[in-house]
N, C-alpha and C positions, 0 to 999 in steps of 0.2 A: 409434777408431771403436767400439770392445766399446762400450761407455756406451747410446751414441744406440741401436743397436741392441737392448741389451737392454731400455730405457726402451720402444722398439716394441714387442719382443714383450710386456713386461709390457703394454702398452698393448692390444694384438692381444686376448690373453685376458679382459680387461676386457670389449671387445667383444660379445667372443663369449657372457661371461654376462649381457650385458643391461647392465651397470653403465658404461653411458655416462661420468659425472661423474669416475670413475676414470680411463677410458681419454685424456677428453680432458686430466687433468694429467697424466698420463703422457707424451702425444705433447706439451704445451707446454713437459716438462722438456726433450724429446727436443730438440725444432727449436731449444731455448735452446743448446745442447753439440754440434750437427751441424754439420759446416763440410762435408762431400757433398753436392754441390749435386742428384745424382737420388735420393737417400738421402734431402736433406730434402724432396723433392717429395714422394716416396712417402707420407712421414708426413704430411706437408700433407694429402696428398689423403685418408687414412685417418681425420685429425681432421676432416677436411667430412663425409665417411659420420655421427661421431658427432653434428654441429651440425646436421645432417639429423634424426636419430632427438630430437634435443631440440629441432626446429620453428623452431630459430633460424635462418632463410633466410640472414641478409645472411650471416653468419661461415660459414655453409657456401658462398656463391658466394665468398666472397673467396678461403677456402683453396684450392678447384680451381681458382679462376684463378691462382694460386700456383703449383701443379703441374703446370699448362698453360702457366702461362709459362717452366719447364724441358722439357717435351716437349709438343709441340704436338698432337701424335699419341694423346696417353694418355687413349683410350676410357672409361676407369672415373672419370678427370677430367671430362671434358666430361661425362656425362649425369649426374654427381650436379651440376655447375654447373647444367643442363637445368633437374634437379627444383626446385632452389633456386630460379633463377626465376621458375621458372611458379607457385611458392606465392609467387612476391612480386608477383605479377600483369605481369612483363615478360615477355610471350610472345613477343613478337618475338624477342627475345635466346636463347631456351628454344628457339625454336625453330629457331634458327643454330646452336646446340651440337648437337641431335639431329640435324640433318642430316648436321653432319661424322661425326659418329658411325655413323648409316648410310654413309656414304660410304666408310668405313674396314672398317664389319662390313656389304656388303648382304643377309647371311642372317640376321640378327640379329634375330628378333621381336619382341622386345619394341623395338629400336628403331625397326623400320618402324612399331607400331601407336602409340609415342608420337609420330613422325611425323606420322602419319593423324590422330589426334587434336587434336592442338596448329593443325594446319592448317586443321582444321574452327571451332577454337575463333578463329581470330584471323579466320579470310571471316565467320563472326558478330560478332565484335567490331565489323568494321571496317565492315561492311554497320548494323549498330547506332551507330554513330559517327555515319557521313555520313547516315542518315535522322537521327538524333538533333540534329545541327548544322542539318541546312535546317530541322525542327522549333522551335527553337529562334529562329534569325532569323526564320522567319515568326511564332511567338508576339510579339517585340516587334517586327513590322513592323506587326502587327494592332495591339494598343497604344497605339504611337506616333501612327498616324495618326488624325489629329483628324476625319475623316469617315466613320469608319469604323464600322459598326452597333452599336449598346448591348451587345448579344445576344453577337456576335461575340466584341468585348472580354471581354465578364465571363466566357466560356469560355476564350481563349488565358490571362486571367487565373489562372482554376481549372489549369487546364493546367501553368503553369507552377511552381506552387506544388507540384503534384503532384511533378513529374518535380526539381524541387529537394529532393525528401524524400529519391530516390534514390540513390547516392553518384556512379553514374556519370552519370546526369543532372545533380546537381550541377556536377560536375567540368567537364561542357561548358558549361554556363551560366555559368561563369567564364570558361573559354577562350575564350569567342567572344564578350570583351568586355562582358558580363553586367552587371558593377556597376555600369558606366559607363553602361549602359541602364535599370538599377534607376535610378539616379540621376536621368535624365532624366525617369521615371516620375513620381518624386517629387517634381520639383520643379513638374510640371503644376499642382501643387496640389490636386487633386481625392481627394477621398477615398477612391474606390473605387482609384484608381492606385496611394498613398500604402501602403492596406492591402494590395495586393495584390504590391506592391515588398517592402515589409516583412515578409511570410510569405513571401516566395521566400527573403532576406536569411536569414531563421532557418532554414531547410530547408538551406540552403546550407554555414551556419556549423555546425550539427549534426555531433558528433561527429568535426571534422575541426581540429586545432588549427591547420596551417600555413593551410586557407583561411580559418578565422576572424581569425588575425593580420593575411592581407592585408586581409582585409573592412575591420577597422578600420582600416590604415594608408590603403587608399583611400578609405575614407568621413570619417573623424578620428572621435574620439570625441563632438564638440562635436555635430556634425551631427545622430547621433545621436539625444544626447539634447535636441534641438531639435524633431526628429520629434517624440518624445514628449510634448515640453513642450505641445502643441495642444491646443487643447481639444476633443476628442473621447475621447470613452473609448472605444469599438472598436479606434483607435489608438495612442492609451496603451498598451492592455494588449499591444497585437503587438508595438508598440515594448521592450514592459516584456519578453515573450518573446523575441525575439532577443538582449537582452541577458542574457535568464539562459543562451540557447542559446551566446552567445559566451564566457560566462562559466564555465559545466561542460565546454564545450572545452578554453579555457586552463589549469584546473587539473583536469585529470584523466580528463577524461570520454572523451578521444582515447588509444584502446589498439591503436591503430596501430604496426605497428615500419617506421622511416623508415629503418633501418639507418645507411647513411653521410649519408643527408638528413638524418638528427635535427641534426648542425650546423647544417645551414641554417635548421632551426626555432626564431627566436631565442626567449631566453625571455621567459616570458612575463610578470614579476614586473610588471617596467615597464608593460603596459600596463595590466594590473588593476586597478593601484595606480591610474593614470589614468582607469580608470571609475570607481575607489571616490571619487576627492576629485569627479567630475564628480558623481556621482551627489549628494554633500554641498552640492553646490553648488544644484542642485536644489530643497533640503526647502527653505532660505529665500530662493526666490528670488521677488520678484511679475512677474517674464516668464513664469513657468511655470504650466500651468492646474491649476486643483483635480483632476483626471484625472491628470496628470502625476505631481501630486506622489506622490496615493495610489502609484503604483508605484514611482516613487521608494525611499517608504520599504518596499516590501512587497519590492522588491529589495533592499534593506539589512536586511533584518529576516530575508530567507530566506539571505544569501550572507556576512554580515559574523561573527554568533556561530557559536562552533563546533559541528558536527552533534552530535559524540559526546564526552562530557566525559573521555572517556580520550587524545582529541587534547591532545597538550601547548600547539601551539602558539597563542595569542590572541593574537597581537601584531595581527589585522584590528581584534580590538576595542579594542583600546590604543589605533589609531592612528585611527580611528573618533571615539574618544571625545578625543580632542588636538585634532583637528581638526576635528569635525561635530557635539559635544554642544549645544554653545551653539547650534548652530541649530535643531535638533531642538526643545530648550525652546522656542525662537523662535516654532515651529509651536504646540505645547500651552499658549503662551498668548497667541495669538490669542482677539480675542473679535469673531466675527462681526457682532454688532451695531453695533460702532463703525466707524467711516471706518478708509478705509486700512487695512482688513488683507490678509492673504495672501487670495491664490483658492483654496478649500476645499471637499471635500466633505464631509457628514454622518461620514464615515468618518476624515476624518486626522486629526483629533486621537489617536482611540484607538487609529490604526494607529501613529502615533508616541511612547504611551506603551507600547506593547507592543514597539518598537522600544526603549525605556530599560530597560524590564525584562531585555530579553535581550542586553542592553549588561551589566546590571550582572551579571546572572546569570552573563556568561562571565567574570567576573573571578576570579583564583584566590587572590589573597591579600590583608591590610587595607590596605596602600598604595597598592593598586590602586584598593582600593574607597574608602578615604578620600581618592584625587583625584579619585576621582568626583563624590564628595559637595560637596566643597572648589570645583570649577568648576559644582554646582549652588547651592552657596551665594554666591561671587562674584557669579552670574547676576543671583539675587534679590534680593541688595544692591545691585543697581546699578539694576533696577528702579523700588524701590520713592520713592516722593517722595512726602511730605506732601503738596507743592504742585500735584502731577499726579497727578489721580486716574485717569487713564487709563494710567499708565506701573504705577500701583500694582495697578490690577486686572487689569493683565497679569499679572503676577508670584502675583496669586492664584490666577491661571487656571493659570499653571504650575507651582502647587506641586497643583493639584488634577490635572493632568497626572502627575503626580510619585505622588500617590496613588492612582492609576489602574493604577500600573508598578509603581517600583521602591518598594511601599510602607512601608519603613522608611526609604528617604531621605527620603522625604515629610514621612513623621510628624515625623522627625528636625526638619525646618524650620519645620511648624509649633511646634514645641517652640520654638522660637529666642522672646525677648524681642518681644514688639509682635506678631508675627503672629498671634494669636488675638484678642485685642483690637482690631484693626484689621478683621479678620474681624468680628466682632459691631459694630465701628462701623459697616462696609456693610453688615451686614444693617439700618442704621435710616435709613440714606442715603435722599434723595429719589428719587434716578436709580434706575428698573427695573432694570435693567443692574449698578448697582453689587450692589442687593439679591439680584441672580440666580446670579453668579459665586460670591457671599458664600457663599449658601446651598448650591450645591454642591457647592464644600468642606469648607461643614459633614458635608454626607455622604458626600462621598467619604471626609472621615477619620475616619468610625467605622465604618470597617470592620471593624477587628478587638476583637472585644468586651472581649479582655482588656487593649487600649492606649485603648481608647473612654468611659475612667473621666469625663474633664474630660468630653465633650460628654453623656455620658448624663447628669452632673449638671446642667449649665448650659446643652448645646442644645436640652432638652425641651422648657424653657418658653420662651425663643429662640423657638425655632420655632413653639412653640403663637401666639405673640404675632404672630408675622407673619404665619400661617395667617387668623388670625381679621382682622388688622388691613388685608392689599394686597387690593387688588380686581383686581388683574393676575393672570387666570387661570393664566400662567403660572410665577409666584411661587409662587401658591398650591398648585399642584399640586408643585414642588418642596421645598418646605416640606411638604407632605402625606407624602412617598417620606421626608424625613429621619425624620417622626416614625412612622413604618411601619418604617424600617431598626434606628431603636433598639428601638419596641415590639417586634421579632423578635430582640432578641438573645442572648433563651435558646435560639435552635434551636428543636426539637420538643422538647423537654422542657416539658411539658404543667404542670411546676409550678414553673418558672423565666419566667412568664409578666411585660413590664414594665410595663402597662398593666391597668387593673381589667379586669373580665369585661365583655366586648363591647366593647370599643374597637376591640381588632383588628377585629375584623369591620364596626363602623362605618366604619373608615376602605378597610376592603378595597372594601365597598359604593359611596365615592364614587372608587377606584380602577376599579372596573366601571362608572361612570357614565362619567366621561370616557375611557377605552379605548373606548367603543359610539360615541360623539358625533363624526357625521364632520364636526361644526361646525369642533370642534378642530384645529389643525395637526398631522402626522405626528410633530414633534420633542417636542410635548405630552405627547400620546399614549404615545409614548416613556416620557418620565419616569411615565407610570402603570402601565406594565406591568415598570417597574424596580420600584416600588413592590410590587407582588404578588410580584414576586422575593423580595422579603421577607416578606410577610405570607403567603405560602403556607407558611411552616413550621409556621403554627398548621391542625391537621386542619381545622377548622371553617370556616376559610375556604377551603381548597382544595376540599371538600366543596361548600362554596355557589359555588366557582367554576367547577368541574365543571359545574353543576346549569344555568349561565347559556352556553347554546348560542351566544348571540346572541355576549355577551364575547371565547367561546372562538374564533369565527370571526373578529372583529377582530383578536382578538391575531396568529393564522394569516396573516390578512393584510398585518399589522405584519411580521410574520417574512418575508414572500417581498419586502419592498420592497428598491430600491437601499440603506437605511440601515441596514448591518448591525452597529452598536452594537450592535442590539435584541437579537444572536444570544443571549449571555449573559445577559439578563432573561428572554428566554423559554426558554433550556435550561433555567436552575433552576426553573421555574416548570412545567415538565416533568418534573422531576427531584423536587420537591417531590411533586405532583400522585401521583407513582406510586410515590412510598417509597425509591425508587432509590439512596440516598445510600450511600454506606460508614456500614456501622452498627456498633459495637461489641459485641461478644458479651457479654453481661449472665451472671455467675455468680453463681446465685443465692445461695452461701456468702456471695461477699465481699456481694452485697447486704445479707447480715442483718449481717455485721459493720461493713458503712456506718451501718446504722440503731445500732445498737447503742453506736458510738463519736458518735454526731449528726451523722453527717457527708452531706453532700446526695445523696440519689440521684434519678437521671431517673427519670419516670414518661411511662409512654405514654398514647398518647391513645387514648379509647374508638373515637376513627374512625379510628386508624392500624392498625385488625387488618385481616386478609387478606381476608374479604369487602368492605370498603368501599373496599379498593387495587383489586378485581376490577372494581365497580361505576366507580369512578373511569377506570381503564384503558378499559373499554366505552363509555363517554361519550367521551372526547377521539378514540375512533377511528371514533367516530359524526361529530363535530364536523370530523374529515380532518384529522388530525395527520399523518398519514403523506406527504399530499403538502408542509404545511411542512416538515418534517425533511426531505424530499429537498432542497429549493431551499436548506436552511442547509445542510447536507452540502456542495452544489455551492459556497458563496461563495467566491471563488479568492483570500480577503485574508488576509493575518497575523491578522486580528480573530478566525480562527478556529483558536485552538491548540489545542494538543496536548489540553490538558486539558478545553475545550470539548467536542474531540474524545472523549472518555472519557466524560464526561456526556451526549454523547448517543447514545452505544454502550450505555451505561446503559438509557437509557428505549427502545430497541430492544429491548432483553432484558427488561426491564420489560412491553413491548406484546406480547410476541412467545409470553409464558408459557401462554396457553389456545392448545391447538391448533385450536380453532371457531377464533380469532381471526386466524389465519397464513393465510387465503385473501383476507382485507380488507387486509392488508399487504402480498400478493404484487401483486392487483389495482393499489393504486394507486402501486406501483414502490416497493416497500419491501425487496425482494431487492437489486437493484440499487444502492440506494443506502448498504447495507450496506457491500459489496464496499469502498471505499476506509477505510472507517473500518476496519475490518481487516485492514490493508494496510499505514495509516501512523498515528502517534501516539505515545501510552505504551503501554508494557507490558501495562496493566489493561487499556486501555481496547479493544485489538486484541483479545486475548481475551476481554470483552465480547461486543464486534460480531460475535467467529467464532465464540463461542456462540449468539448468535441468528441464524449463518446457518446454524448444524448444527442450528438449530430447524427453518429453513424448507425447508431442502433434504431434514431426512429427508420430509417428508411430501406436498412440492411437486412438479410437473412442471418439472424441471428446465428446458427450453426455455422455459418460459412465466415462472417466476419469475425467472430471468436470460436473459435474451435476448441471442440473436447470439452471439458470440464470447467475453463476457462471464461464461459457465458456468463455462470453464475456469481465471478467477482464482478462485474461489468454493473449487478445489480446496488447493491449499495453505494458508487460513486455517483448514480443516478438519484436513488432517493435522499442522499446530502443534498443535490438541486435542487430539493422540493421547500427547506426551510423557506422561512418567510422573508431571511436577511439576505435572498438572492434577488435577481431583476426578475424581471417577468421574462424577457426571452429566455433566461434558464430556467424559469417554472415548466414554459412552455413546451421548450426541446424536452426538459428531463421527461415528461407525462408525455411525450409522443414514441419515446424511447421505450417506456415503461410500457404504453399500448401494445409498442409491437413484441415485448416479450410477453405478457400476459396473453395476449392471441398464439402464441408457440406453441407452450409443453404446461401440462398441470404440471410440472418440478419447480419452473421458473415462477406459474403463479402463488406458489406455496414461498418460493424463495422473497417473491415481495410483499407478503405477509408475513414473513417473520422478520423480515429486516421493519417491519412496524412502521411502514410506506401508506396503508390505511386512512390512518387522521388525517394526513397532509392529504391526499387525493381527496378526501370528501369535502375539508376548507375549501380546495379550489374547484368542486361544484359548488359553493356561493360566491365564487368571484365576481366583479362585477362586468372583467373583461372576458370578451367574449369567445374568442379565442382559448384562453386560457378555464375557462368554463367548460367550455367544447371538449376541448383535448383532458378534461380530468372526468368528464362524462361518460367520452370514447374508453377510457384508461377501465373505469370500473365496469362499463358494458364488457370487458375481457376480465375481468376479474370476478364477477358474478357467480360461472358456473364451480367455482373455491367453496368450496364447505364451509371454511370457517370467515367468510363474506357472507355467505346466507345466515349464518347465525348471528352474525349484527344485525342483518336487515330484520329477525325474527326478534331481538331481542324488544322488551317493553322499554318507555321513557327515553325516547329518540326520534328525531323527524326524519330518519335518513329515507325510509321508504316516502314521506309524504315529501321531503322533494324531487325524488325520481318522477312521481305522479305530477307534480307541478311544471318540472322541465319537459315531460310529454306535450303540457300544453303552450311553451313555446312558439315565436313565430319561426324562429330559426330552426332551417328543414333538418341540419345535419345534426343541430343540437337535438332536436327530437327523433331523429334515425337510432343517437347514442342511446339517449332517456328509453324509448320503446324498446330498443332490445334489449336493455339492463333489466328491464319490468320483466318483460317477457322471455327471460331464461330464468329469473328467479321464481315467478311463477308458478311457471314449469318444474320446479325442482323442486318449491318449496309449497304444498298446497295450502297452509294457512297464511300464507303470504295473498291467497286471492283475497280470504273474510278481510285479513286486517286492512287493504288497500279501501276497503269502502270505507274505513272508520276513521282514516288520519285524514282524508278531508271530503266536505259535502260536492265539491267540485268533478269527482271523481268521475263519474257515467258522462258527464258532459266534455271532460277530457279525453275517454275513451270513443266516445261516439266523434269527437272532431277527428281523431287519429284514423276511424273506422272508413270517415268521408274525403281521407286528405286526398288530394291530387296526384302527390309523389305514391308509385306504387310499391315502395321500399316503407316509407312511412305505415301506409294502409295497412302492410301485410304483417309488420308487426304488432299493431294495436290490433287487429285480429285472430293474431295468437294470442293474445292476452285475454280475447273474451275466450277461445277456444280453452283457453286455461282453466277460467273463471267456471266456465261450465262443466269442467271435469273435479271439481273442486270436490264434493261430497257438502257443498254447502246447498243445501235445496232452497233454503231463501234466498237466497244470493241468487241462483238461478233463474226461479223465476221471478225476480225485481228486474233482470236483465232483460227475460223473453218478455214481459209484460209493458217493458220500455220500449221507446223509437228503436229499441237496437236490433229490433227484430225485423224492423222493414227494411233498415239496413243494410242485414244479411241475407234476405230474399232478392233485394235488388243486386247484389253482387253476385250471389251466387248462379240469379238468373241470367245472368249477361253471358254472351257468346262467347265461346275459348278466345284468347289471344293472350298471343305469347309475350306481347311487354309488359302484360296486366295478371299472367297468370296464377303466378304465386297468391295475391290478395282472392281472387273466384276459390282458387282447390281448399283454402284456408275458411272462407267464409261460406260452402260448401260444406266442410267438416264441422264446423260449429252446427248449424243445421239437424245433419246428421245427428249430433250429440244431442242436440235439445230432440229431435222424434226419440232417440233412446230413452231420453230420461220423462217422454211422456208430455212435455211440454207444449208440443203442436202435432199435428195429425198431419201424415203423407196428404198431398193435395191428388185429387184422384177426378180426370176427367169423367162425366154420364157417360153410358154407355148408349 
């Protein structure tokens, strides 16, 4: 028996110093070697105490029931079983155990008042239950009945959708038969039913793995995605939502501990697996409507690649791409025009080459990626027929698919024998159709300048020939975009230009004619503002495109339609328009050694200097760029990635650079619509966006540039600014931004204490720049009146209060405006904060005495309150070292001085000090003889 026993007390002292993780292998060595059956309870019961303090509920009930199952009796068993429970939410049980407990101890206080507690909590529970269940049958008793008022219905609807957001409303709406009622809902047929089933379905399935499991095993997968497949897009997307809600259930998103139920929570491989091949089944089906599909793929494109490329595993997209590549192509070449294709929307093709690209993207090595290629090549081998020109221009549509996405497999395939050739033979085909497909291909694959040798030599005049020769508007306008994509394919390099002088501009001209023409169709249209996607890299044209109001508000209107291809023609065309681009730093050494060796350097353009980006910028926000960029912001499709997302972070910071300009922004929701672009994306592009909201927030009314509850995410893209690996202008904005929420609401200053904003603001009170000094001075003088800011300042083994005291004595007026009111609200707040200020430096009386004499009467008046502090302090030495110093003639002379109102805040202040010291006995009322 030595062993087990010593194994406890080693275990005991564990305890006792906090080191939980020691003590419980200590007591697991112990109960492995104990054959004492009250011996091993004891320890049983001492390792539940530890699984207690580490919040592990189930393993701490189990052990006291361990202990309890040798003495029925042992009080220090049963109430840590109690506590276990009641943290696993079984109060009934929790509250069986404290009862015997009182039962055994009834003087016991703490167990009478867990008692009393537990008692109160379950008559609510259970009184929340039975209202929650009649609630619940009456919402689909309302529902169900087919004569029941419009009004009625669309409220039990909202109702129920609500109270399924809830966990415990959830939980009843399953219990009382729920899915079986959703079901019934749905199969009324009616839309409003369909939708309102289906938002309770996702409310339900949120964050809960075992009831998402059953959700699916009662409903099946197929069901589903049947709902979806309708043609309603309202429906689609709720539909497209509960399956992403069931899908961050099953893998991960349920951080629930089931303890011994986690067995019964089967897993979940099996059925994910069976949503992913559903969902495959989906892209090439024609049962499924164009609504369907887009989510279809927008659900494969958000859940199939991996978030973070430090995830090892991609075996989704392995199996993804074995089983659902060929149909995917299937979608990207489609061609609308012809009989029998899929049901489409303007959107799925380019949702399904952006689905390819983050297929191929997640591959990790060449065998991966050369069976990619290997099953896109197959594809278009099997395609292509001399003999069927429709099976042929499929296949061209799918490598222009291919160039859209993965664009090195693309390119790769045009390279193949015949497929260029066959291209330039449909560009001379009689069929529209064939010439249409042909052509853009040709553009899609000159994309990249430096692979785009073959078409810049031979599709120039291609394309000039079919420009000049179809009279099909919409030939000609795509023909128009090809020879706009090559003439743009120096960039801004103002002398890598490919077309003589003024081409570009003629052809931008009749790109501004058909964007104006609401003759034209939207998809036309389209291809002309892809076109200016390109030719805005030349100044001159974006200059003249600026200049055309009428233009710029069609495009805006393009941009808000359901066809959000357009997003990417008009972000670069934004992007362009405002200079916004990643620019390379030009050194002007290696410039002269470029010229020197005859090697090519860029030249800028006379209209790309900073007055005509200004000009530029004030135009498009004239024209209401800001409410387009919100509605692309909001598009809910894969069409708009990460890097879209960065470009248009971009032209936010771009718009946002004149501070005139941040009130036409905030007006027409341009705070707001910030918020997510820095939130999610790239790297760059996040900090972009939180750069141009530490633009808006320094200078904006917080409330009114972020509205509602909305303010509060604004605050941590802010304090990412503050890291050390940003520049100084974003130290600077972020801490001016930061200032003006902490002067707001005590919510917002609690908000940027807990985002642990803190450290960083008090580093940049030792900055060296001044500015940046300043504004983290300013930032904490509004952060001060924080509770738990004054408990740093109180805390011992810290210089934070002794450099507040030292930046008082600054020569910098505004530096020391900050410094004195940070001293002097803490002060004020905190009265040992007067004693300690004399003790962290000898400097101190001589710092307050220059603040008490400064010139500035803003300065004066706060080091004045400071002493007003100091003498309300309850420190009587302190006091009088103060009254018996120069600081008393000080406050005779100020106080003596005649009222005036520029000065008068520092006299009523140094006045009340006065006052305080006669109270406290210190000086004697001055009393003329009589």
């Amino acid at each position: 028996m030595g062993e087990p026993t010593q194994l406890k007390d080693e275990g005991n002292k564990h305890f006792q110093a906090g080191e939980f993780d020691q003590a419980i292998e200590c007591y697991t060595k112990a109960i492995k070697v104990c054959k004492d059956k009250k011996a091993l309870a004891v320890i049983h019961r001492n390792r539940s105490a530890c699984y207690l303090k580490k919040e592990n509920y189930s393993n701490a009930a189990s052990d006291a029931s361990k202990a309890i199952d040798v003495d029925a009796g042992d009080v220090k068993a049963l109430y840590r079983r109690c506590q276990a429970l009641e943290k696993l939410g079984k109060l009934d049980m929790a509250f069986k155990d404290v009862q015997r407990c009182a039962t055994i101890e009834p003087k016991n206080k703490t167990f009478l008042e867990t008692l009393r507690r537990l008692g109160a909590e379950i008559q609510a529970k259970l009184k929340t239950t039975f209202s929650t269940d009649s609630r619940v049958q009456n919402m689909f008793d309302i529902l169900l009945d087919e004569e029941m008022d419009k009004d009625k219905k669309e409220k039990a609807a909202n109702n129920l959708i609500v109270l399924s957001r809830e966990d415990a409303g959830a939980e009843r709406i399953f219990q009382n038969n729920g899915v079986q009622l959703l079901q019934n809902m749905i199969e009324t047929g009616k839309p409003e039913m369909i939708l309102a089933a289906v938002r309770t379905l996702s409310g339900m399935c949120t964050g809960h793995k075992a009831r998402a499991m059953a959700i699916i095993n009662m409903m099946g997968v197929d069901k589903i995605c049947s709902i979806m497949a309708v043609d309603n897009e309202e429906i689609a997307l709720a539909t497209c939502n509960l399956f992403q809600c069931i899908n961050d259930s099953l893998s991960g998103g349920d951080k629930r501990d089931y303890g011994k139920e986690a067995s019964l929570v089967l897993d979940a491989a099996k059925d994910l697996k069976s949503i992913l091949l559903s969902l495959l089944e989906m892209v090439a089906s024609k049962k499924v409507s164009s609504h369907g599909r887009d989510q279809a793929l927008n659900l494969l494109c958000k859940n199939v690649p991996r978030r973070e490329k430090k995830e090892k595993d991609n075996s989704r997209s392995l199996f993804t791409i074995d089983n659902g590549l060929k149909k995917i192509l299937k979608v990207c070449g489609q061609v609308p025009e012809l009989p029998d294709q899929l049901p489409m929307t303007e959107n799925t093709q380019l949702i399904a080459s952006v689905l390819l690209n983050k297929l191929y993207d997640d591959l990790k090595c060449d065998p991966e990626r050369d069976n990619f290629r290997d099953i896109c090549d197959d594809y278009i081998k099997s395609k292509i027929d001399p003999n069927n020109m429709d099976k042929t221009i499929h296949a061209i549509n799918t490598i222009s698919g291919l160039l859209q996405g993965p664009f090195d497999v693309g390119n790769a395939l045009i390279g193949h024998q015949g497929i260029m050739e066959m291209m330039v033979a449909l560009c001379g085909s009689e069929r529209e159709v064939d010439q249409m497909v042909a052509v853009e291909a040709l553009i899609h694959s000159s994309t990249k300048m430096s692979r785009a040798t073959f078409i810049i030599t031979n599709g120039v005049s291609l394309l000039k020939d079919i420009y000049k020769k179809t009279k099909n508007e919409k030939i000609k306008i795509r023909a128009l975009v090809g020879l706009c994509k090559l003439g743009s394919a120096g960039g801004d390099d103002y002398s890598l230009r490919q077309f003589a002088e003024g081409s570009t501009e003629k052809l931008a001209k009749q790109c501004r004619k058909w964007l104006c023409n609401p003759q034209i169709d939207a998809r036309t249209r389209k291809w002309a503002t892809e076109g200016l996607a390109y030719l805005t890299n030349d100044a001159d044209v974006k200059d003249d495109f600026v200049e055309d109001e009428m233009a710029l508000k069609a495009m805006f209107e393009l941009a808000k339609s359901k066809d959000k291809t357009i997003l990417y023609a008009v972000t670069c065309i934004l992007v362009n328009c405002t200079n916004c681009y990643e620019k390379k730093e030009i050194i002007p050494e290696l410039v002269q050694l470029a010229k020197f060796s005859k090697q090519h350097v860029p030249e800028q353009h006379p209209k790309d200097k900073k007055d005509f980006i200004e000009k530029r910028v004030k135009r498009l926000l004239k024209a209401g760029v800001i409410s387009a960029l919100a509605v692309m912001v909001k598009a809910d499709s894969s069409i708009l990635t990460d890097q879209s997302k960065e470009m248009l972070a971009r032209v936010f910071l771009a718009l946002s650079e004149d501070p005139k300009d941040r009130g036409t922004i905030v007006a027409q929701g341009g705070g707001k619509t910030l918020i997510p672009l820095a939130l999610e994306g790239t790297e760059s592009g996040k900090v972009k966006a939180s750069h141009a909201l530490a633009k808006i927030a320094a200078i904006s009314n917080p409330e009114i540039a972020f509205p509602g509850e909305r303010v509060y995410e604004v605050v941590r893209p802010l304090v990412n600014l503050l890291h050390t690996d940003r520049d100084g202008m974003q130290n600077f904005e972020a801490l001016r931004g930061l200032t003006n929420f902490a002067g707001f609401s005590e919510k917002l200053r609690v908000k940027i204490v807990k985002e642990k904003a803190l450290a960083d603001i008090e580093n940049y009170m030792f900055e060296e720049h001044d500015q940046i000094r300043q504004a983290a001075t300013e930032c904490m003088c509004n952060l001060v009146s924080c509770k738990e800011v004054q408990d740093r300042y109180l805390e011992d083994g810290n210089d934070k209060l002794k450099l507040l005291v030292l930046l008082c004595g600054e020569d910098d007026e505004k530096l020391q405006i900050a410094a004195a009111g940070a001293l002097a609200m803490v002060t004020a707040s905190q009265k040992k904060l007067c004693t300690k200020m004399t003790k962290v430096t000898a400097q101190w009386l001589e710092i307050l005495q220059r603040l008490c004499l400064h010139d500035n009467p803003h300065v004066q008046h706060r080091g004045l309150v400071i002493v007003c502090n100091m003498l309300g302090s309850d420190d009587s030495e302190l006091t009088k070292q103060l009254i018996e110093s120069e600081m008393l003639e000080i406050l005779t002379i100020i106080g003596k001085a005649a009222d005036n109102p520029k000065r008068q805040e520092p006299i009523d202040a140094a006045r009340a000090c006065l006052v305080k010291a006669m109270d406290l006995g210190l000086i004697k009322p001055f009393s003329s003889p009589s």
